[in-house]
C-alpha positions in Angstrom: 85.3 130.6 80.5 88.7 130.0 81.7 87.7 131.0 85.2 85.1 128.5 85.3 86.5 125.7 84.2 89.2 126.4 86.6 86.5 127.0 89.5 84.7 123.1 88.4 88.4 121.4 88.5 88.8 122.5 92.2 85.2 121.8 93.0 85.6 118.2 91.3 88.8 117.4 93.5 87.3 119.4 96.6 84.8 116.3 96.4 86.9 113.8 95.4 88.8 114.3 97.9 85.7 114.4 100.2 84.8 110.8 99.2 88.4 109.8 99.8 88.5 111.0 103.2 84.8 109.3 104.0 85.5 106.2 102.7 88.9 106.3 104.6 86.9 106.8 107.6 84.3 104.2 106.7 87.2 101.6 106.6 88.7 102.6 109.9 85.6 102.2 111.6 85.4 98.5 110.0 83.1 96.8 111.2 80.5 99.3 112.1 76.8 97.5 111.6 76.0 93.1 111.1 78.5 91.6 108.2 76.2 89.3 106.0 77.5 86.0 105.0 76.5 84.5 101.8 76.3 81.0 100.9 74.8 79.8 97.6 73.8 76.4 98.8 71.1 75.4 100.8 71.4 75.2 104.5 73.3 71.9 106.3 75.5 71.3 103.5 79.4 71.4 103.6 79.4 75.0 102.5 76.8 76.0 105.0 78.3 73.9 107.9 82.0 75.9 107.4 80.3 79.4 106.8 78.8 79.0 110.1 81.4 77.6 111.9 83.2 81.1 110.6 80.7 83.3 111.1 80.6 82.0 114.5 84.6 82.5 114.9 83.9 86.3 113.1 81.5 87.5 115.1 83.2 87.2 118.1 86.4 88.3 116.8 85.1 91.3 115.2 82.6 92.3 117.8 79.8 92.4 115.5 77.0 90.2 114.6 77.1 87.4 111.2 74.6 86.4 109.4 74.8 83.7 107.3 72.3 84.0 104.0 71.7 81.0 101.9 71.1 81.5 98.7 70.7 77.7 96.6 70.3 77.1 93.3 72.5 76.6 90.0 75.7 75.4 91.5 76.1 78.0 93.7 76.4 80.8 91.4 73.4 82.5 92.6 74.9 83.3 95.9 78.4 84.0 94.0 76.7 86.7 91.6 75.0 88.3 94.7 78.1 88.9 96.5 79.9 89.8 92.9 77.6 92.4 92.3 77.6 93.9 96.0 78.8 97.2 97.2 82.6 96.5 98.1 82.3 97.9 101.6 83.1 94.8 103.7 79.6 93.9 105.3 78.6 91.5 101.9 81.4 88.5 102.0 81.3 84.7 100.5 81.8 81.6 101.5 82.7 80.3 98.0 83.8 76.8 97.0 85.4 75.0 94.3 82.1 74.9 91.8 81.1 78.4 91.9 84.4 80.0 92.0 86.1 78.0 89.4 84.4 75.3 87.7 80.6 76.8 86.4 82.4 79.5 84.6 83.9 77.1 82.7 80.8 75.1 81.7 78.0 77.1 81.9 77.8 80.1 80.0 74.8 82.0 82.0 77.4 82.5 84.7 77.9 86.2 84.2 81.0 86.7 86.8 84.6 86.2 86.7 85.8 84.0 90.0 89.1 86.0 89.9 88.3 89.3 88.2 85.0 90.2 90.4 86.2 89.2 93.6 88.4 90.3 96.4 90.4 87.1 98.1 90.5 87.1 101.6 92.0 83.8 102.4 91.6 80.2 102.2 90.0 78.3 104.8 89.9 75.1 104.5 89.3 72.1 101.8 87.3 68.5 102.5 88.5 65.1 100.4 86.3 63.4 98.3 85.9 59.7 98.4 85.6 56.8 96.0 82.8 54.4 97.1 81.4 51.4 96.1 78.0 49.2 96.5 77.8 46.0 99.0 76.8 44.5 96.0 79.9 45.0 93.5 81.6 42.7 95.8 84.6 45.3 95.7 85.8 46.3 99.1 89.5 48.5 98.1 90.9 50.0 95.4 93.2 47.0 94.2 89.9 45.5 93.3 88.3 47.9 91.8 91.1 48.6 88.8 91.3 44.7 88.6 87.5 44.8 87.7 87.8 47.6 85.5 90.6 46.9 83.9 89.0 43.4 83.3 86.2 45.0 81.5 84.8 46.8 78.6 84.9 50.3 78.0 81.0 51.5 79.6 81.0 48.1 81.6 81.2 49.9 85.1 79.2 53.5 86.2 80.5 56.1 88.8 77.9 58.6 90.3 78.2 62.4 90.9 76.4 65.4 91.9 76.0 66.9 88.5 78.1 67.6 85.3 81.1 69.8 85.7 81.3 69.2 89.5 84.2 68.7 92.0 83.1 65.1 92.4 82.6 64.6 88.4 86.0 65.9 88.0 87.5 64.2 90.7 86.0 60.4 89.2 87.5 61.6 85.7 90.8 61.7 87.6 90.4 58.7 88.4 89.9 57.3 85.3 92.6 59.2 83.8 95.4 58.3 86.8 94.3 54.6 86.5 93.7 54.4 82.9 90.2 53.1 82.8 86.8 54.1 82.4 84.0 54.0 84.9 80.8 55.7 82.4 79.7 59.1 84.6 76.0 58.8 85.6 75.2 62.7 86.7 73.0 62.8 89.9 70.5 65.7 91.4 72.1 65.9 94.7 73.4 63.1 97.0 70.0 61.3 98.1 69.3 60.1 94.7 72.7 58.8 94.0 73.1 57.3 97.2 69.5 55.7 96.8 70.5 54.0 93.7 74.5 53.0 94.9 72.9 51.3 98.3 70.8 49.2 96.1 73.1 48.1 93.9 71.5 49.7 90.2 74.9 52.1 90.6 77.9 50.5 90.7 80.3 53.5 92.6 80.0 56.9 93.7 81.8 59.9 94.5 80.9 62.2 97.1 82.1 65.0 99.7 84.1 63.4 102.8 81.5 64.6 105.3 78.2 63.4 103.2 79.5 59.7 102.6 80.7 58.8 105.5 78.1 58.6 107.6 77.1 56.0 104.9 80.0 54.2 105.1 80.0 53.8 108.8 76.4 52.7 108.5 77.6 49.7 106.7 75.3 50.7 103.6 78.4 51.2 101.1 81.8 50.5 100.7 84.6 53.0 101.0 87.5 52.5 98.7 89.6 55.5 99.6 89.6 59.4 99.7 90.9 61.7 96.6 93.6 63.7 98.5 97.0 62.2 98.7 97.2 61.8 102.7 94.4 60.1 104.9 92.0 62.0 106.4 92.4 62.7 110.5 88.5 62.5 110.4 88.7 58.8 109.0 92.4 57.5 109.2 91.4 54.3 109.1 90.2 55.0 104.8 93.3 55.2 102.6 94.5 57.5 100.2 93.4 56.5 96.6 97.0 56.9 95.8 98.2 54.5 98.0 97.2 52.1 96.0 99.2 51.5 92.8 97.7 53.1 89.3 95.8 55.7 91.1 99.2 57.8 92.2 98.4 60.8 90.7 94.8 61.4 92.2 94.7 64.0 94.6 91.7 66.5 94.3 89.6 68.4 97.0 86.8 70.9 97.8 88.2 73.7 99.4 86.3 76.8 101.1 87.5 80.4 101.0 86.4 83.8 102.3 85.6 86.8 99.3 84.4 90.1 98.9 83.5 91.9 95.5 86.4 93.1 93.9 87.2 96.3 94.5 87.0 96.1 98.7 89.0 98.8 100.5 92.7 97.8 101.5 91.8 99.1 104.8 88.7 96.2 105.4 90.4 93.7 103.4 93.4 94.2 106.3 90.6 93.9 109.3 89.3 90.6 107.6 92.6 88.9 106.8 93.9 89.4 110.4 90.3 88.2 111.8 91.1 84.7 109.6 94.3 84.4 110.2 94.1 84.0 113.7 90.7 81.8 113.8 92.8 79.6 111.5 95.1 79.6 114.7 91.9 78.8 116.9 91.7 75.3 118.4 88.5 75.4 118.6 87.4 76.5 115.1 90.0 73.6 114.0 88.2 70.7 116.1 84.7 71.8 115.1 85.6 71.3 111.3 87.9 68.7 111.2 85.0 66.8 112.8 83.5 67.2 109.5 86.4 65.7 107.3 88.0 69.3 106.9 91.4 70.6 107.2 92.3 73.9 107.2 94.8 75.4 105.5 97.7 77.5 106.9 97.4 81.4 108.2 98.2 83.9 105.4 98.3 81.5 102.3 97.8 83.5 99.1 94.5 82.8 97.9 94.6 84.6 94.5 98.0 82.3 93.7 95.8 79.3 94.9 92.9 80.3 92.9 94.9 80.9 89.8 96.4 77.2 90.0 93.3 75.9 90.8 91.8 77.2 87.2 94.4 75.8 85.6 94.0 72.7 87.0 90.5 72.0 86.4 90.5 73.8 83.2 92.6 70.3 81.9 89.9 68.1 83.4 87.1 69.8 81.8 88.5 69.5 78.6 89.9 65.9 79.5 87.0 65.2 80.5 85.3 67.0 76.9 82.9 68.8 78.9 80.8 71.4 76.7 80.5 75.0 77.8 76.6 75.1 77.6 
């Protein structure tokens, strides 16, 4: 008995050690076969647009083809749980953004993954500002005017429109009220069409949206930009201030930022190979000019994504429950 126990011990470690030295060999051979992309938003949105613009960047620094698969619907998530629940080899990564990988998991409870437990972070890639915007017919043409108005008026007077509950942009208008110590009521939109249906024609009185889908608005003359929501102007429109420019709205400065993840768990060997791949398309001039075209900026080579992540929880974690947002 003692002799066979003895004989399944070495056999057990024989192919442990087997495993070991395959997977070793899997990693060093990284990338051996097409790396899929996942994005849990529909195609031609911000997401989408950056994820391409990387795979792009990837695929030829990597030598192997990228493919991007969109996966819409609920927030995001969809896409985030597909990559979440994928074998951590490398060739399933994310293009994850601030809803999916911090916010839903605060609000909804059918999200059944962790952002920072069931993912690998491989780097940060770059964040777009959100902008405060008004309709032609508020009359309101800056942000001086607007927190006169509001200020002026009742609680519930004035509306602000968003893509949904428990977004970025919700979160970003609750800032606002908070830094400026007023109240615009939230009005929750499916999407950006809808909202900016109802903002050009005046039934909503401001918006919020994603640098890159309101300014083609705004330079359309159909609505009225009253600044971005990160502290510094934007190089893709210098010529719209900084919300905190203006006095009472110092302390808003909020984004939607993009980052590249794997499922947890990804070898140390892969997560090396992708890291370095980033890091120098980060240094590219080319992938820089194609999104800051967009409204993005990218953020610096070998920035700490997990750190980031961490004070990005705890960030929005105070707005949702400023903002009394109900886990549903």
């Amino acid at each position: 008995m003692k002799y066979s126990f003895k004989r399944s011990a070495l056999a057990v470690l024989a192919a442990s050690s087997f495993l070991l030295a395959a997977a070793s060999s899997e990693a060093a051979d990284y990338p051996s076969k097409a790396i899929s992309i996942v994005v849990g938003y529909p195609a031609g949105g911000s997401v989408d647009f950056t994820a391409r613009v990387l795979g792009e960047a990837l695929s030829e620094r990597l030598g192997q083809s990228v493919v991007i698969e969109n996966m819409g619907g609920a927030g995001g998530t969809i896409g985030a749980n597909r990559v979440a629940r994928a074998t951590a080899d490398g060739y399933t990564l994310l293009v994850g953004s601030t809803n999916e990988m911090v916010i839903a998991g605060m609000i909804n409870s059918a999200v059944r993954y962790d952002g920072l437990k069931d993912f690998t972070p491989i780097g940060m890639i770059a964040a777009q500002p959100m902008m405060l915007a008004a309709s032609k017919e508020s009359g309101i043409t800056n942000a001086a005017q607007y927190l006169d108005k509001l200020k002026k008026g009742q609680r519930g007077d004035y509306t602000f429109g968003s893509s949904g509950v428990g977004t970025a942009l919700h979160l970003a208008g609750e800032m606002i009220n908070e830094s400026t110590q007023t109240h615009a009521e939230h009005v929750p939109y499916r999407g950006v069409a809808p909202l900016l249906t109802d903002l050009v024609s005046g039934q909503l009185d401001y918006g919020v949206f994603v640098m890159s889908s309101g300014l083609p608005h705004v330079k359309s003359g159909k609505v009225v930009a009253l600044g971005v929501t990160e502290a510094r102007r934007s190089p893709a429109a210098p010529d719209i201030p900084a919300l905190s420019e203006t006095p009472g709205f110092e302390k808003v400065d909020i984004n939607v930022w993009f980052g590249l993840y794997g499922p947890a768990g990804l070898p140390d060997d892969v997560v090396a190979v992708l890291r370095t791949a980033l890091d120098e398309i980060l240094r590219q001039d080319k992938f820089r000019e194609k999104l800051a075209a967009s409204g993005a900026a990218l953020y610096k080579p070998g920035m700490n994504a997990r750190e980031f992540q961490i004070a990005e929880t705890e960030k929005y974690s105070r707005l949702v429950r400023m903002a009394k947002i109900e886990r549903q």
